[in-house]
PyMOL Python script that loads the backbone (N, CA, C, O; Angstrom):
from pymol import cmd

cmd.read_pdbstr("""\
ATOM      1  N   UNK A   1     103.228 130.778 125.352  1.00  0.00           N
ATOM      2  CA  UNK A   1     102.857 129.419 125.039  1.00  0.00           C
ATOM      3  C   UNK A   1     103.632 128.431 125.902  1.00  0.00           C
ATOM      4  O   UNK A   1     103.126 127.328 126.104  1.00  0.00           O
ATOM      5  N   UNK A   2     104.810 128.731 126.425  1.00  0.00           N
ATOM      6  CA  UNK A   2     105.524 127.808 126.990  1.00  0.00           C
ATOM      7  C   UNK A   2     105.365 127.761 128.220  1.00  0.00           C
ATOM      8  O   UNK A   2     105.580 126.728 128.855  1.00  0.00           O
ATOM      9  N   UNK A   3     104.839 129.212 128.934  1.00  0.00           N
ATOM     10  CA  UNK A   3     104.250 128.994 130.353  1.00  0.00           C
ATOM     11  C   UNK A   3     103.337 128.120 130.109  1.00  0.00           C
ATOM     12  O   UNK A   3     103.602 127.121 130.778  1.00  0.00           O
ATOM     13  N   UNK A   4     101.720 127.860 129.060  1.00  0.00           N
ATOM     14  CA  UNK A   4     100.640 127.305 129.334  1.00  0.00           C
ATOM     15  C   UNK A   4     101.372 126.220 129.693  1.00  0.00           C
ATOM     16  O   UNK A   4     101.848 125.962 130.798  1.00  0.00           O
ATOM     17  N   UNK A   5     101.461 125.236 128.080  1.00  0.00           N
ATOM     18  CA  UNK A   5     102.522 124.181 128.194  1.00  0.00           C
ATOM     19  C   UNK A   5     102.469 123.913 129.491  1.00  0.00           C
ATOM     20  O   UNK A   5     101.462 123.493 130.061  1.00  0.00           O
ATOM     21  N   UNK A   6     103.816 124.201 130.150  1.00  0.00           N
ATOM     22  CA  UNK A   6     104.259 124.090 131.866  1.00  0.00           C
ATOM     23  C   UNK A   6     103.213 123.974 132.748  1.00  0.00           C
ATOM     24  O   UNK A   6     103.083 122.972 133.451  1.00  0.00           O
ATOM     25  N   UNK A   7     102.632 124.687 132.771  1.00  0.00           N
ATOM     26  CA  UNK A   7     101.394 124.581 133.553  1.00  0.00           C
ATOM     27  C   UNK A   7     100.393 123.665 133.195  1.00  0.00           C
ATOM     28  O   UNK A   7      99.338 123.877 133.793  1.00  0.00           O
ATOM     29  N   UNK A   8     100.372 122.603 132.323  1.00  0.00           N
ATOM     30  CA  UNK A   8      99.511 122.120 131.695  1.00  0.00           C
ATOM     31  C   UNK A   8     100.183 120.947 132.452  1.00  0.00           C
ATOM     32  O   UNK A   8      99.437 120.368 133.242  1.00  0.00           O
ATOM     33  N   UNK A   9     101.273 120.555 132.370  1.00  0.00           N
ATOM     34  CA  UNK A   9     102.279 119.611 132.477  1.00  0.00           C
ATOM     35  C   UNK A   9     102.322 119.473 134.119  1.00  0.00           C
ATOM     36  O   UNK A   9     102.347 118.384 134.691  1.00  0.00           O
ATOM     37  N   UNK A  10     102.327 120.753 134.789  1.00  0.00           N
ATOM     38  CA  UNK A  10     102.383 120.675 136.029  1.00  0.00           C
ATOM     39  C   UNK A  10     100.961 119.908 136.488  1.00  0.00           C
ATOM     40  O   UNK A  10     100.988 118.873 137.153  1.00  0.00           O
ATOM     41  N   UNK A  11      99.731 120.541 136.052  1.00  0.00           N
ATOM     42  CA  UNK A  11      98.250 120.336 136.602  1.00  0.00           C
ATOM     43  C   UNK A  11      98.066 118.739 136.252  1.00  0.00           C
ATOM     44  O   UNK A  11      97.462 118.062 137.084  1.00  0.00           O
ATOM     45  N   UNK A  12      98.457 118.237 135.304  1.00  0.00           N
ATOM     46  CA  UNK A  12      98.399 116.533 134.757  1.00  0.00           C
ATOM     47  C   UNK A  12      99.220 115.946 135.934  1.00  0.00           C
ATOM     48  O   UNK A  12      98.771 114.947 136.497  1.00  0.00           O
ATOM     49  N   UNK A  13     100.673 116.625 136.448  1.00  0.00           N
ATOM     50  CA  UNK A  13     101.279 115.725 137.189  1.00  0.00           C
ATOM     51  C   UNK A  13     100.705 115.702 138.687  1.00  0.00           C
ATOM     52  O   UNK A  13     100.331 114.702 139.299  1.00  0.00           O
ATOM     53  N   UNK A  14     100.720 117.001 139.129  1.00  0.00           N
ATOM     54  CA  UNK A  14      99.906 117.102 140.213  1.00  0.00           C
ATOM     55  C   UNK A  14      98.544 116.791 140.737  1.00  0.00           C
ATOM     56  O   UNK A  14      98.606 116.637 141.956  1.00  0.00           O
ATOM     57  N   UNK A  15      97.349 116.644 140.270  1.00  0.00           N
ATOM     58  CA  UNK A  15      96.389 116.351 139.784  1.00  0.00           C
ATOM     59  C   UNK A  15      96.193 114.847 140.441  1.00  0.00           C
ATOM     60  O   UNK A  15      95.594 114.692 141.505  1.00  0.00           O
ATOM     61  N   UNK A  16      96.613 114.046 139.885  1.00  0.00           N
ATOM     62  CA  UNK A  16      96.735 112.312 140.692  1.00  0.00           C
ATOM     63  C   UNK A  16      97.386 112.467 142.186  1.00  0.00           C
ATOM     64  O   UNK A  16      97.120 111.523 142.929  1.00  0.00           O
ATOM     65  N   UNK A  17      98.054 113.322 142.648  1.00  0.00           N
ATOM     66  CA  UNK A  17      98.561 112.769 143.516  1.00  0.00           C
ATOM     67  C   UNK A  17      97.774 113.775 144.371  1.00  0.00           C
ATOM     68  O   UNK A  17      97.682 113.404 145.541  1.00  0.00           O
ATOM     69  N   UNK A  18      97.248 114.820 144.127  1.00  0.00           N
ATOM     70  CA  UNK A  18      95.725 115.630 145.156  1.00  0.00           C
ATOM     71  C   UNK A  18      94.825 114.539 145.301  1.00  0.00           C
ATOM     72  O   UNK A  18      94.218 114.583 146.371  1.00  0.00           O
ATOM     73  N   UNK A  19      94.548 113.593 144.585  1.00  0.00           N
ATOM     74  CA  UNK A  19      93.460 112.811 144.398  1.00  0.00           C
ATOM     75  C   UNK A  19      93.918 111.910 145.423  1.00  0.00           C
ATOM     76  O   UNK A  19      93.103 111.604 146.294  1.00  0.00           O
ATOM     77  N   UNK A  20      95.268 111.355 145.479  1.00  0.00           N
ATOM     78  CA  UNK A  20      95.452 110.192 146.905  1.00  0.00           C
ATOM     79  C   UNK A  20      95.097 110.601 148.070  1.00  0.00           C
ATOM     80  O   UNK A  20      94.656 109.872 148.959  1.00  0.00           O
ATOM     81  N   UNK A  21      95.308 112.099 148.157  1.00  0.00           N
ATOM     82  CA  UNK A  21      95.292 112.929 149.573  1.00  0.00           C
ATOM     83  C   UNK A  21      94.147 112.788 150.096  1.00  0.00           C
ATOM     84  O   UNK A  21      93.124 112.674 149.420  1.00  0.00           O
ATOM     85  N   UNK A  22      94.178 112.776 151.572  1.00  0.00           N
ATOM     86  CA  UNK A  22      92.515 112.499 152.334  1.00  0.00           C
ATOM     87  C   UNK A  22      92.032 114.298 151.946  1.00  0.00           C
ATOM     88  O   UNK A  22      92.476 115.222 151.263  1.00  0.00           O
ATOM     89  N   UNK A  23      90.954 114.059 152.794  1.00  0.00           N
ATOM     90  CA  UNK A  23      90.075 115.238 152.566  1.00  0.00           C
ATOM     91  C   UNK A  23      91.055 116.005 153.759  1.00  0.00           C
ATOM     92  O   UNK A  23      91.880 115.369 154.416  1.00  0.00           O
ATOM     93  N   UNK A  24      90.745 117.957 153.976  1.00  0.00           N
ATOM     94  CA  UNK A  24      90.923 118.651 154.503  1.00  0.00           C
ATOM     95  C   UNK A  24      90.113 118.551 155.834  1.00  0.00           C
ATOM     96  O   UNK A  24      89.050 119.163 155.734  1.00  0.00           O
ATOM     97  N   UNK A  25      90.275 118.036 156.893  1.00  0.00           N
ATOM     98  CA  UNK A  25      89.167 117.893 158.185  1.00  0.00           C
ATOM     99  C   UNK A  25      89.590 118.891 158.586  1.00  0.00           C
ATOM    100  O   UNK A  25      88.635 119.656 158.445  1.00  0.00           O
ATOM    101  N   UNK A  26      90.481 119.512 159.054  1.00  0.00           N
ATOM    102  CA  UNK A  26      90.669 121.049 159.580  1.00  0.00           C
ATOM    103  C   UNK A  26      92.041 121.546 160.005  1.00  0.00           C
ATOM    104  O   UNK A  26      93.056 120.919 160.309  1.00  0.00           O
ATOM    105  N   UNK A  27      91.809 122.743 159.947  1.00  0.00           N
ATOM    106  CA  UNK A  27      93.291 123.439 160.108  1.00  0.00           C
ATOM    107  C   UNK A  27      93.216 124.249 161.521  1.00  0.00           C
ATOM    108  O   UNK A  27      93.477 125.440 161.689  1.00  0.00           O
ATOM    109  N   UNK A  28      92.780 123.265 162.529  1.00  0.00           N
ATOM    110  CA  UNK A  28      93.002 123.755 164.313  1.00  0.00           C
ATOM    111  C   UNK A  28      94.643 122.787 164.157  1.00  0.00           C
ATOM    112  O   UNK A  28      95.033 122.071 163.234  1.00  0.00           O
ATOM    113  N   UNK A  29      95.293 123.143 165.447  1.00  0.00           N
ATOM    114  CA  UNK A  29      96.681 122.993 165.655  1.00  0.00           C
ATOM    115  C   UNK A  29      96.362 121.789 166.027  1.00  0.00           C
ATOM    116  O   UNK A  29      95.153 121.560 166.029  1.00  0.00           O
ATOM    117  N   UNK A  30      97.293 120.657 166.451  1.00  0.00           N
ATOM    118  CA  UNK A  30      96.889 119.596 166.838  1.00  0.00           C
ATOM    119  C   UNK A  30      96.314 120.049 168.175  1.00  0.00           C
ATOM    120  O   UNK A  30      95.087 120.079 168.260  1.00  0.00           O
ATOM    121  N   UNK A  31      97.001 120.382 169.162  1.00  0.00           N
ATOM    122  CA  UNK A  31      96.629 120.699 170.849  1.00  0.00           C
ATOM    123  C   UNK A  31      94.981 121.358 170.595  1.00  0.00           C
ATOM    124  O   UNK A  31      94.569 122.192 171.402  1.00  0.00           O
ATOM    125  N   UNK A  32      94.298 121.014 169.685  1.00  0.00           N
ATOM    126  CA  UNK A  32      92.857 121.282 170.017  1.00  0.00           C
ATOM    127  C   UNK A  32      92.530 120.091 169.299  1.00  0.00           C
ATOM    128  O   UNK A  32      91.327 119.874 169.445  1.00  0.00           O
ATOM    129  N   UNK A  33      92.900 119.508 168.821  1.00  0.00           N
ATOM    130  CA  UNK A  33      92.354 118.022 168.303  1.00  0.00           C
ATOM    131  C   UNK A  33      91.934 117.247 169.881  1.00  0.00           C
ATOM    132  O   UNK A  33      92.550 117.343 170.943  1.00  0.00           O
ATOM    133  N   UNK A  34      90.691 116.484 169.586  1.00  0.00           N
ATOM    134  CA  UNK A  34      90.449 115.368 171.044  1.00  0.00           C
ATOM    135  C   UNK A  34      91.522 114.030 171.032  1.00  0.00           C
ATOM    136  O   UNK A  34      91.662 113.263 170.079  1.00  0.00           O
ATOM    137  N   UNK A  35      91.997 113.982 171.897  1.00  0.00           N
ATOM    138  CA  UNK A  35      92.987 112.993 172.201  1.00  0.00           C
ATOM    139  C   UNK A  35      92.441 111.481 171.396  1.00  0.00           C
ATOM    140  O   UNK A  35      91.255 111.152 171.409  1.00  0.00           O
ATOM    141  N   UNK A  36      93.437 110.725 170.770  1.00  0.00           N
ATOM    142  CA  UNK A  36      93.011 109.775 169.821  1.00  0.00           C
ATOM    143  C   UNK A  36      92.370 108.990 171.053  1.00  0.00           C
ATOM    144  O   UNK A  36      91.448 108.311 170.601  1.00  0.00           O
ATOM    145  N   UNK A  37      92.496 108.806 172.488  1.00  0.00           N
ATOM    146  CA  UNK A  37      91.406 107.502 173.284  1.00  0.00           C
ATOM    147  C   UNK A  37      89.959 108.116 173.176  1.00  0.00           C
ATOM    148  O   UNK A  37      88.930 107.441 173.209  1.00  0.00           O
ATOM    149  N   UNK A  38      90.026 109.783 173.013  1.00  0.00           N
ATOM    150  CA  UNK A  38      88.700 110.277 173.275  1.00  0.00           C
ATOM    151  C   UNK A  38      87.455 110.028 171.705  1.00  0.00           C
ATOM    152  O   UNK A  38      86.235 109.859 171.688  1.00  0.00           O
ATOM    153  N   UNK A  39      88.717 110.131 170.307  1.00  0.00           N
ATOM    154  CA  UNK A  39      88.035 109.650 169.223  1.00  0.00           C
ATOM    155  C   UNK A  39      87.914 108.325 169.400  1.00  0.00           C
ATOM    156  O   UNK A  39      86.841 107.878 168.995  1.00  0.00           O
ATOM    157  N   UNK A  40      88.518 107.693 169.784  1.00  0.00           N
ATOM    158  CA  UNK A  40      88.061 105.936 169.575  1.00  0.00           C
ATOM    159  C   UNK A  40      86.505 105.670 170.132  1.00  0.00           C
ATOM    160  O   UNK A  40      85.575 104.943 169.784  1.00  0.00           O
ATOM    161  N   UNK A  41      86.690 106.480 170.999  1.00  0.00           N
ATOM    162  CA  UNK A  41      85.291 106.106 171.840  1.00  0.00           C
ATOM    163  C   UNK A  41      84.121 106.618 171.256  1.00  0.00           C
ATOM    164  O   UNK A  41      83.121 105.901 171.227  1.00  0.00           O
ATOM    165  N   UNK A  42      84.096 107.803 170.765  1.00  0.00           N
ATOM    166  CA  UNK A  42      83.555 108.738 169.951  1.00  0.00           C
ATOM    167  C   UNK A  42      82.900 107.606 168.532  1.00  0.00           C
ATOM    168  O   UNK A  42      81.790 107.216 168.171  1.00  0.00           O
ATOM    169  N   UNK A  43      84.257 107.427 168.097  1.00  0.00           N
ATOM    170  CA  UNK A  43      84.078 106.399 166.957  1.00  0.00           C
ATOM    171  C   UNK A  43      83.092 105.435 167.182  1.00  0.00           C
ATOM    172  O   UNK A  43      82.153 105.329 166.393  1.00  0.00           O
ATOM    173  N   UNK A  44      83.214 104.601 168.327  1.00  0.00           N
ATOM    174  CA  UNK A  44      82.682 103.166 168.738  1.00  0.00           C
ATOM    175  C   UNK A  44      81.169 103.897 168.970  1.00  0.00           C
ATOM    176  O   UNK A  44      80.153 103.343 168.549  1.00  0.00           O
ATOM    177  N   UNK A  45      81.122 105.142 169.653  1.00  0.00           N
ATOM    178  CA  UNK A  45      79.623 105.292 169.859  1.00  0.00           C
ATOM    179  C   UNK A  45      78.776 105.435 168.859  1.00  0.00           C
ATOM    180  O   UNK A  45      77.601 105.075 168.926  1.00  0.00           O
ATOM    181  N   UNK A  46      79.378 106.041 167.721  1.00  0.00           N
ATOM    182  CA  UNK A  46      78.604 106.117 166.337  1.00  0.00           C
ATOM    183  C   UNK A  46      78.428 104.844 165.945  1.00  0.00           C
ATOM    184  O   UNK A  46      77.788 104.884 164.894  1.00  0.00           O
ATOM    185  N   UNK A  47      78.716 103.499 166.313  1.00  0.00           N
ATOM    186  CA  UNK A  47      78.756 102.173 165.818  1.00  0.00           C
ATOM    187  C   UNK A  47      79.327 101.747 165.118  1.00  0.00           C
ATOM    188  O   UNK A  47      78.770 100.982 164.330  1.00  0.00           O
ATOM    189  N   UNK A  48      80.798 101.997 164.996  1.00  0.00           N
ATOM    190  CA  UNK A  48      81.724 101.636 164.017  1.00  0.00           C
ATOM    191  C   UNK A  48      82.490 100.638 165.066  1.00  0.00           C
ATOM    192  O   UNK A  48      82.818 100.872 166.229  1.00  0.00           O
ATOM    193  N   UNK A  49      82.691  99.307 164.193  1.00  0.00           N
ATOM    194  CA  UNK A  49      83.007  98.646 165.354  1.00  0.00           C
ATOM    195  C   UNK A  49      84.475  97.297 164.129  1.00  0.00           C
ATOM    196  O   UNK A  49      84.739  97.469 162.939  1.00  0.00           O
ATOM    197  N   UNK A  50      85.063  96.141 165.071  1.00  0.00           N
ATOM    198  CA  UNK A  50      86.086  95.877 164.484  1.00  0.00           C
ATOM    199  C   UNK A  50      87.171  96.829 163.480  1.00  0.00           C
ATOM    200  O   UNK A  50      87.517  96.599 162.321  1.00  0.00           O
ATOM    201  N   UNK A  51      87.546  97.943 164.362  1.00  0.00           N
ATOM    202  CA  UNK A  51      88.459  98.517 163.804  1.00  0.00           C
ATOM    203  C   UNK A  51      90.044  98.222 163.235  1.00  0.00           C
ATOM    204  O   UNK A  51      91.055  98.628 163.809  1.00  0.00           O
ATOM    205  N   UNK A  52      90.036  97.788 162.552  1.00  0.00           N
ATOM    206  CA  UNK A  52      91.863  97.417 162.536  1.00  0.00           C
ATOM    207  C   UNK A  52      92.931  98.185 161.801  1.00  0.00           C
ATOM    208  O   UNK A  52      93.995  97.804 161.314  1.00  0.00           O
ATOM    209  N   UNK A  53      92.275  99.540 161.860  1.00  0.00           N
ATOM    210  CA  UNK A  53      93.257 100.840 161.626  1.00  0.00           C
ATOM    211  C   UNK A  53      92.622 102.144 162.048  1.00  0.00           C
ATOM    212  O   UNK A  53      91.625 102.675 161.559  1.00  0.00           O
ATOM    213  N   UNK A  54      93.550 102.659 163.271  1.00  0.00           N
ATOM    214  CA  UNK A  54      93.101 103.929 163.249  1.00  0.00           C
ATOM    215  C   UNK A  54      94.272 105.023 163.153  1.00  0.00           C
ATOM    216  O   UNK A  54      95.379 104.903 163.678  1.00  0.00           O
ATOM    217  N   UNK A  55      93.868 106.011 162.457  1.00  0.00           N
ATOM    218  CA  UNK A  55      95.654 106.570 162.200  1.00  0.00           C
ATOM    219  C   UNK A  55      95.438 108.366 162.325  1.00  0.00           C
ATOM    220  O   UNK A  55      94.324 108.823 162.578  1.00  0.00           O
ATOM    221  N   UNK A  56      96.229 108.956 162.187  1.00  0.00           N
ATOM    222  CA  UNK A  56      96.078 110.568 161.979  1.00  0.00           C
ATOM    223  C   UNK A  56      96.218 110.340 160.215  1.00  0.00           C
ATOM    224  O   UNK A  56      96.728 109.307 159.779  1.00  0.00           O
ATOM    225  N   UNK A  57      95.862 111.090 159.578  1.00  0.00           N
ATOM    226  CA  UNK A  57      96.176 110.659 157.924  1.00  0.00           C
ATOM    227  C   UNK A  57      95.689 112.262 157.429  1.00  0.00           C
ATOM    228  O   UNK A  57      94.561 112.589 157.058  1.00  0.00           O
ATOM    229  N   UNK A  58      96.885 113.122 157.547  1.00  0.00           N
ATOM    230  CA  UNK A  58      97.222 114.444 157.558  1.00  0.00           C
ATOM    231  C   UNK A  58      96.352 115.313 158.009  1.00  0.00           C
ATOM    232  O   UNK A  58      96.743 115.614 159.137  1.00  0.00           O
ATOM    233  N   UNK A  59      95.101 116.057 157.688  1.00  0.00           N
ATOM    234  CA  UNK A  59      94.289 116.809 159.283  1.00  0.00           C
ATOM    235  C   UNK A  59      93.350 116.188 159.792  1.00  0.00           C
ATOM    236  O   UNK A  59      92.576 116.923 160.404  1.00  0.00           O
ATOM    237  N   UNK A  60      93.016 114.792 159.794  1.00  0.00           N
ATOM    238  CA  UNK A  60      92.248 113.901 159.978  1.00  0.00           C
ATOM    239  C   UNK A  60      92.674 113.258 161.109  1.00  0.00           C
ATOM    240  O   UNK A  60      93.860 113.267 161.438  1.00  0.00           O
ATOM    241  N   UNK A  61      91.648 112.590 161.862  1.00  0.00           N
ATOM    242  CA  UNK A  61      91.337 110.776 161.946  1.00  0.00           C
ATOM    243  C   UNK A  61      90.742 109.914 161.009  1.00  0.00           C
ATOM    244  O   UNK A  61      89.691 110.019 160.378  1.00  0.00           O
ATOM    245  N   UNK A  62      91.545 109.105 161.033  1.00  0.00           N
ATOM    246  CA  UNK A  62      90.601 107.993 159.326  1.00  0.00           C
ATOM    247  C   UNK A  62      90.751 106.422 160.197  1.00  0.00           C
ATOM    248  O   UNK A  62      91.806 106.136 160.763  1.00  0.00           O
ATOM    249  N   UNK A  63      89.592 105.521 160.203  1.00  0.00           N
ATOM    250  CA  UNK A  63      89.524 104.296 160.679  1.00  0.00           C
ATOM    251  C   UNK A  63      89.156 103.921 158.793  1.00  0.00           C
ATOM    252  O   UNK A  63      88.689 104.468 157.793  1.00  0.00           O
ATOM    253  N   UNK A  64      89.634 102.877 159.159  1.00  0.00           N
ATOM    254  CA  UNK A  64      89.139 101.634 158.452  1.00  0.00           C
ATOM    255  C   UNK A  64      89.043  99.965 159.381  1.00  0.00           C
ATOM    256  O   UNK A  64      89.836  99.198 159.925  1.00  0.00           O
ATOM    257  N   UNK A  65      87.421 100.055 159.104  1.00  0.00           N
ATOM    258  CA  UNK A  65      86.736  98.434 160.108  1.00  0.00           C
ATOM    259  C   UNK A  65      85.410  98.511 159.644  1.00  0.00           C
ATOM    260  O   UNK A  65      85.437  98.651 158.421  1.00  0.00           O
ATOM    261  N   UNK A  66      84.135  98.478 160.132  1.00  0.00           N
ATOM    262  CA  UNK A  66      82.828  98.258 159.757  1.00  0.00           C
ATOM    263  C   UNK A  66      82.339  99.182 160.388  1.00  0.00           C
ATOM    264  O   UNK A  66      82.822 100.003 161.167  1.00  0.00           O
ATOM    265  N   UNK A  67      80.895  98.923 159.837  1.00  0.00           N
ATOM    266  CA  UNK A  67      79.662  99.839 160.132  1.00  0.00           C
ATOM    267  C   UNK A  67      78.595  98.640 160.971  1.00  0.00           C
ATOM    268  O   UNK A  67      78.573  97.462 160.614  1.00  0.00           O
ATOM    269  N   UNK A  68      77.691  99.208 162.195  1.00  0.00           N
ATOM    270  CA  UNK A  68      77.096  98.320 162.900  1.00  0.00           C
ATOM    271  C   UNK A  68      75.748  97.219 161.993  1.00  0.00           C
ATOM    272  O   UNK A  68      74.912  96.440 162.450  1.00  0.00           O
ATOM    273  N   UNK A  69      76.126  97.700 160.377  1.00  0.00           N
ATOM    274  CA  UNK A  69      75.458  96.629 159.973  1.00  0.00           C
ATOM    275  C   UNK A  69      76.464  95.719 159.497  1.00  0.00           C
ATOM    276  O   UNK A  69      75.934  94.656 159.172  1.00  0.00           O
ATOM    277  N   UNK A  70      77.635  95.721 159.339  1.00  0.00           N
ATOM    278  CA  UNK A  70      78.449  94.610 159.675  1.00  0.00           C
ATOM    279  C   UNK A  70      79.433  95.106 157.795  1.00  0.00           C
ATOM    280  O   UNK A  70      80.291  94.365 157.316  1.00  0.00           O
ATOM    281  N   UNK A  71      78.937  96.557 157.060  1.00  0.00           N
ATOM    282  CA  UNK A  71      79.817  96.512 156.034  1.00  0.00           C
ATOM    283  C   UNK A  71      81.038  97.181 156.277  1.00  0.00           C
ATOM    284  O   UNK A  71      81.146  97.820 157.324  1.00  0.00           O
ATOM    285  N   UNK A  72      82.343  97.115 155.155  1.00  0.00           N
ATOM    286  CA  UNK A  72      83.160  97.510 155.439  1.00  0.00           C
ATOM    287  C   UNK A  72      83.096  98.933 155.203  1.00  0.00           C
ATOM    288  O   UNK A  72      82.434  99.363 154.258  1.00  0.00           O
ATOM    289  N   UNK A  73      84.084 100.130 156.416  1.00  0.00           N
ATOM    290  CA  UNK A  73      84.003 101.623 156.184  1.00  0.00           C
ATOM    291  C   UNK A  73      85.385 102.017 156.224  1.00  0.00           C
ATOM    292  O   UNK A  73      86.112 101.348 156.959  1.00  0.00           O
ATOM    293  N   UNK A  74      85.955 103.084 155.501  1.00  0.00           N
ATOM    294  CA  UNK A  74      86.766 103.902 155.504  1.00  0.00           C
ATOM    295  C   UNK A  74      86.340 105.367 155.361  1.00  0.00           C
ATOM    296  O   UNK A  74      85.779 105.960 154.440  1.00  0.00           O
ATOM    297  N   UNK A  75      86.998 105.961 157.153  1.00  0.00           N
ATOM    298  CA  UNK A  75      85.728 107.051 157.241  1.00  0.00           C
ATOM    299  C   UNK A  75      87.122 107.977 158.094  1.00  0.00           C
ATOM    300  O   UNK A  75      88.030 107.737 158.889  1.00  0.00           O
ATOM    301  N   UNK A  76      86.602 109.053 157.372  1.00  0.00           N
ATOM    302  CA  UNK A  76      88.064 110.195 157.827  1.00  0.00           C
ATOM    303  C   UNK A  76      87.164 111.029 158.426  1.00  0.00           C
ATOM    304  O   UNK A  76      86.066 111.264 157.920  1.00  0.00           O
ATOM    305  N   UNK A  77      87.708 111.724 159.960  1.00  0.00           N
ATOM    306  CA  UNK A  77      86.810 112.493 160.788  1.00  0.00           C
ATOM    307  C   UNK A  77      87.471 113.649 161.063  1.00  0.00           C
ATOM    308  O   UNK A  77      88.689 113.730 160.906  1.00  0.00           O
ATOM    309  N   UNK A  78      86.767 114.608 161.480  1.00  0.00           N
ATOM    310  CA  UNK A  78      87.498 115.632 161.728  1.00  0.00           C
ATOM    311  C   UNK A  78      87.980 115.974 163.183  1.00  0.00           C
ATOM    312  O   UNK A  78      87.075 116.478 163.849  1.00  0.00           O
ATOM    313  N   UNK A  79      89.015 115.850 163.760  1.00  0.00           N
ATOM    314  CA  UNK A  79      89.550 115.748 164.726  1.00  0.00           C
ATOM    315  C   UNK A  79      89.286 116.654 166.052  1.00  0.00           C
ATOM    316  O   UNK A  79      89.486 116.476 167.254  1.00  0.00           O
ATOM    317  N   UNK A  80      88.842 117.519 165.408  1.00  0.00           N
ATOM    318  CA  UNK A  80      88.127 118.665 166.906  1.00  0.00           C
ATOM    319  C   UNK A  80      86.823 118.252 167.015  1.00  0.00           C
ATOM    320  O   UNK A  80      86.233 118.298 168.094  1.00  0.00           O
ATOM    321  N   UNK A  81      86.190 117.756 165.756  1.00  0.00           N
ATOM    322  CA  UNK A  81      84.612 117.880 166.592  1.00  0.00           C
ATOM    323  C   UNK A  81      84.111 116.472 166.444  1.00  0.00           C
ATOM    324  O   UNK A  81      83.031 116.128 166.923  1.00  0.00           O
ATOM    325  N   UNK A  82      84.751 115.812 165.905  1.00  0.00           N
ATOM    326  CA  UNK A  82      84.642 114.091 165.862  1.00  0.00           C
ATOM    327  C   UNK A  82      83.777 113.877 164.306  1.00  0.00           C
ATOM    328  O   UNK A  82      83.696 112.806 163.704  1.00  0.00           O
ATOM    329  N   UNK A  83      83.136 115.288 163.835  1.00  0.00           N
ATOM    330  CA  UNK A  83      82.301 114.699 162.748  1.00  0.00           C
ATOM    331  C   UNK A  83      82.955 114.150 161.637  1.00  0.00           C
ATOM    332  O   UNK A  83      84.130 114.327 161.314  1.00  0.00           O
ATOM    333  N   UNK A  84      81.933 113.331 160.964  1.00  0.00           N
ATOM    334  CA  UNK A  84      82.055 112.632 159.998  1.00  0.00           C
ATOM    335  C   UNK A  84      82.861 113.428 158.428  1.00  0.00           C
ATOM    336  O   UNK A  84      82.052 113.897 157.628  1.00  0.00           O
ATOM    337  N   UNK A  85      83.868 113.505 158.185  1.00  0.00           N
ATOM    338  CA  UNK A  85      83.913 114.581 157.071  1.00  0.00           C
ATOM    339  C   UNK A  85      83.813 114.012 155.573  1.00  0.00           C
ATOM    340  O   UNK A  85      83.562 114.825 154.684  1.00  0.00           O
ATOM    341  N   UNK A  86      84.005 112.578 155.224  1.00  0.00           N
ATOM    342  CA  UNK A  86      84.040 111.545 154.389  1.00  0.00           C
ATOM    343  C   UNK A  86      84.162 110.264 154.624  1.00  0.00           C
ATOM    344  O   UNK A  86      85.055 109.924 155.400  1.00  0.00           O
ATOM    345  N   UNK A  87      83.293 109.229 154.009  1.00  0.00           N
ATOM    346  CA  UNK A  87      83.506 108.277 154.238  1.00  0.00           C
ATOM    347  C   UNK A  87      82.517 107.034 152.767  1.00  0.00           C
ATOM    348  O   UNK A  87      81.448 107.194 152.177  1.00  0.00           O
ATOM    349  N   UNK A  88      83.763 105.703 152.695  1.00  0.00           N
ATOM    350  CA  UNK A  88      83.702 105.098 152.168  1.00  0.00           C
ATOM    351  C   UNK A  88      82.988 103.564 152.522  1.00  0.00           C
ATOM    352  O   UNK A  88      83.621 102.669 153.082  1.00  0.00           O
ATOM    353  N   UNK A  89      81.712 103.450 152.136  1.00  0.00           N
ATOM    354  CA  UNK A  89      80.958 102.270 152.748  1.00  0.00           C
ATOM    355  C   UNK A  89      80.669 101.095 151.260  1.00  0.00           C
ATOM    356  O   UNK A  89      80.002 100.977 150.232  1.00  0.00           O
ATOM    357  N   UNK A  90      81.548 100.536 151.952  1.00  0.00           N
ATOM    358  CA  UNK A  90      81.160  99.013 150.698  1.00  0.00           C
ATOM    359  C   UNK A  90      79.875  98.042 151.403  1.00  0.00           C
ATOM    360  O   UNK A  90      79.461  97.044 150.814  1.00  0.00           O
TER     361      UNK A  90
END
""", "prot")
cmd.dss("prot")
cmd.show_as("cartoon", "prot")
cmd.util.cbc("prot")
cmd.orient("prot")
């Protein structure tokens, strides 16, 4: 009973803070990721445009700026093949 308990206690605490974490885009080493000038461009060609964050955000690329109809996106990519792996469109 006192393992469940614990484990019950663990999964409640842990649980919120899996949820902050970006998504899994992939587990290649970085040295096969495309160089962040080669995603920007990548990015801009899909029409994502006024970017004012682009970051690594653990196996990702994640921008946050717009979509070419002018709403706001937060969109995490996957770093070897540029695709889209999640993304947030207001």
């Amino acid at each position: 009973m006192r393992h469940l308990i614990a484990g019950l206690v663990a999964a409640a605490v842990l649980s919120p803070l899996a949820a902050l974490a970006g998504p899994a885009c992939t587990q290649e080493p970085k040295d096969k990721w495309m160089s962040e000038e080669a995603m920007k461009a990548k990015v801009a060609e899909m029409g994502y445009q006024k970017i004012r964050t682009f970051k690594v955000s653990g196996s990702c690329y994640e921008i946050y700026g717009y979509t070419k109809d002018g709403k706001k996106a937060e969109v995490y990519f996957n770093p070897v093949s540029g695709a889209v792996v999640k993304s947030e469109i207001d």
